[in-house]
C-alpha positions, 0 to 999 in steps of 0.5 A: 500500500502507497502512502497517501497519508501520514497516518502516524501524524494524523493520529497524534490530532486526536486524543481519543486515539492514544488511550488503551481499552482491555490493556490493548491499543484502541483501532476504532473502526467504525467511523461509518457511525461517528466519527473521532474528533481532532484537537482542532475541533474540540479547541475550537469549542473550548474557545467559543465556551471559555471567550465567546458564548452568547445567544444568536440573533439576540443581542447587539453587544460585542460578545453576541455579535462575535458568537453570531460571526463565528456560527454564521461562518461556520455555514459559509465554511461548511456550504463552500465545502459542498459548493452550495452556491449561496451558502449564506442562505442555502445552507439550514443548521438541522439536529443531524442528517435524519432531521434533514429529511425529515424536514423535507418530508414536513414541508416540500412532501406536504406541500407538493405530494398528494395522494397517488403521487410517487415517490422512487428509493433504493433498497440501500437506504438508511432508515433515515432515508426511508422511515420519513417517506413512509410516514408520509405515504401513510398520510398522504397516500402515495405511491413508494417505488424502489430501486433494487441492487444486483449480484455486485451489490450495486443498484440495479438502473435497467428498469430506472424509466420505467420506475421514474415515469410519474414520480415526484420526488427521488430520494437516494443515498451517495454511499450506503452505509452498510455496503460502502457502495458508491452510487451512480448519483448524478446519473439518476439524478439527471434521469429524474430531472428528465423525468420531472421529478426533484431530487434528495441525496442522502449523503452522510456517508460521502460527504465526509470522505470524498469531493462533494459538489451539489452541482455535479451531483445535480441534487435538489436537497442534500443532508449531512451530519457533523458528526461523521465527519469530524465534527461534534454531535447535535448538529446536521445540515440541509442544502437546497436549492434557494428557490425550493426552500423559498417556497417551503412552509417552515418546519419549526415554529418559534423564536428565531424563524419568524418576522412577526407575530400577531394574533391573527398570524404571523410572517417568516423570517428570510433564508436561512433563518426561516428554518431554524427556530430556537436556539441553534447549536452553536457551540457544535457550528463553530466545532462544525466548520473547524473540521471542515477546514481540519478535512481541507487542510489534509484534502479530500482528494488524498483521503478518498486515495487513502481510503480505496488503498486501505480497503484494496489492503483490507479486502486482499488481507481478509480474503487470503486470511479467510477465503469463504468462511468470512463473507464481505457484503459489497462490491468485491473491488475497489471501483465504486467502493467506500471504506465499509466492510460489513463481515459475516464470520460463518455462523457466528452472530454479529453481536458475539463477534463484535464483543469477542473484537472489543477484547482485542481493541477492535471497535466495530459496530453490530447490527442492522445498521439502520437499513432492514429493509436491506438486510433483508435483501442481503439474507441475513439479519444483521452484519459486523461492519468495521468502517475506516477513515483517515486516522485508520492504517495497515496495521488497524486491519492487520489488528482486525484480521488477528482479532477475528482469527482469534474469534474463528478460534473461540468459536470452532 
């Protein structure tokens, strides 16, 4: 494997990573949940609560017109990492990437989908990216349509006419999160246009490992979350195209989103702020845009590079270790690959695994990974799934193919 990163270097930018669990080193690989944080992130944070804290939008005194200067820049800085092009105003402070589409299931889907319409998914979506849609077809009476994936676990485009034909909305994932499998986006995207319909992309699992551009991608809404990126917790985004959310009702209603108020009514506030009632999660935009720039400082480019490189290592290294007896779901090749793997270790359960794994400092995530309806396309009811990012190297798969040996050993 050709170094793209100096992985020792990175490392040493987060503290989480120089402790020890079960008198082991820590290989944290599931960074397809949440992600760790750099030094810089939580400094910034520290920075903000120790000098700077204040309400938003509230006060004209230095210290809140400096809070609302350091949340108001962290949008710029988190909108021009994904090439919105107002990001002052298109760019929507949510909770986290499901709050995002919630969002837009609330206000565009109730706005513009009525009863018969169709809506088109995939079967590798996150529940995040399937549960709001439901809800609302519940409600409204609509049609669900899906993409389905084939052998190579890759969506299945031969029939993507026939399915588009009438839809309203296409809602879809840029990675899954279970299979690492990098979707033909723009692709659909263009189709759907074709076809009349607006576009949503999931991409929280793409934003925070490769170049991202709302305009190449062609998408009309795009969520996010901080924290698998670097960022803290609390604290997602929604992009959308100015004139769509101009449009849209407002999701939350109280302080903050509204011009006036008045017995009879009231009146909304302008972009972006017509969206974010309350107080927002400051602390964690400030944190946010930290490591926005944290990623730029090291380049998506090399981190995607990085990634193909250590999964190309994983899956030779898993293969020759295990042949058959470990079954990775996903793209068996590095085209069109992100860094998940998702392993079934013969007939050992997940959780089992997952815990044996723990023992050696290994730290995978079990389950169903938010996405049932895809497992039960796969056939089984849940996998382990290590996941890798920047801060992973050779030496943390090697630690995952000797705990998982160890795991083959107690379980025989």
């Amino acid at each position: 494997m050709n170094q793209v990163l100096d992985v020792a270097a990175i490392k040493k930018d987060f503290p989480v990573l120089s402790q020890t669990t079960h008198g082991k080193r820590l290989v944290y690989l599931d960074s397809a949940a949440s992600s760790q944080h750099p030094r810089a992130v939580l400094d910034a944070m520290d920075d903000y609560y120790e000098t700077t804290h204040a309400n938003v939008h509230r006060g004209v005194y230095a210290l809140a017109e400096e809070a609302d200067r350091r949340y108001e820049a962290a949008r710029v800085t988190v909108g021009r990492f994904i090439g919105a092009p107002e990001p002052a105003q298109e760019v929507l402070f949510t909770k986290n990437a499901t709050e995002a589409v919630n969002l837009v299931a609330s206000t565009w889907g109730r706005a513009n989908l009525h009863p018969g319409d169709a809506v088109l998914l995939t079967d590798m979506e996150h529940h995040a990216n399937l549960v709001p849609w439901l809800m609302l077809a519940e409600e409204r009476g609509l049609e669900l349509r899906w993409i389905g994936i084939d052998d190579d676990y890759r969506l299945d485009l031969s029939q993507l006419d026939r399915l588009l034909d009438g839809v309203k909305l296409v809602a879809c994932t840029t990675m899954s999160n279970v299979l690492g499998t990098i979707t033909p986006f723009a692709e659909i995207a263009a189709a759907a246009h074709a076809a009349g319909a607006v576009v949503l992309a999931d991409a929280a699992q793409s934003v925070p490992h490769l170049p991202t551009d709302v305009n190449s991608l062609g998408c009309d809404f795009l969520a996010f979350s901080a924290h698998k990126m670097l960022g803290p917790t609390g604290i997602g985004v929604l992009w959308g195209r100015g004139e769509l959310l101009e449009a849209m009702p407002p999701f939350l209603g109280g302080g903050g989103m509204i011009r006036d108020v008045r017995h009879d009514g009231f009146t909304t506030n302008v972009l972006p702020w017509k969206f974010e009632a309350g107080t927002p999660p400051i602390a964690e935009a400030v944190g946010f845009g930290a490591a926005v720039r944290y990623l730029e400082g090291i380049g998506l480019d090399d981190i995607g590079r990085h990634e193909v490189a250590l999964v190309s290592y994983a899956l030779d290294t898993l293969h020759h270790r295990f042949g058959d007896e470990l079954r990775i779901f996903g793209p068996q090749g590095t085209d069109g690959r992100g860094g998940v793997l998702s392993l079934a270790l013969g007939d050992v359960h997940p959780h089992d695994l997952a815990q044996v794994l723990d023992q050696s400092g290994v730290c995978v995530r079990a389950g169903h990974h938010c996405a049932k309806p895809l497992m039960r396309r796969l056939g089984v009811p849940a996998t382990a799934r290590a996941s890798f990012y920047l801060y992973n190297d050779e030496a943390d798969v090697d630690a995952l193919a000797d705990a998982l040996a160890e795991a083959r050993t107690l379980f025989a």
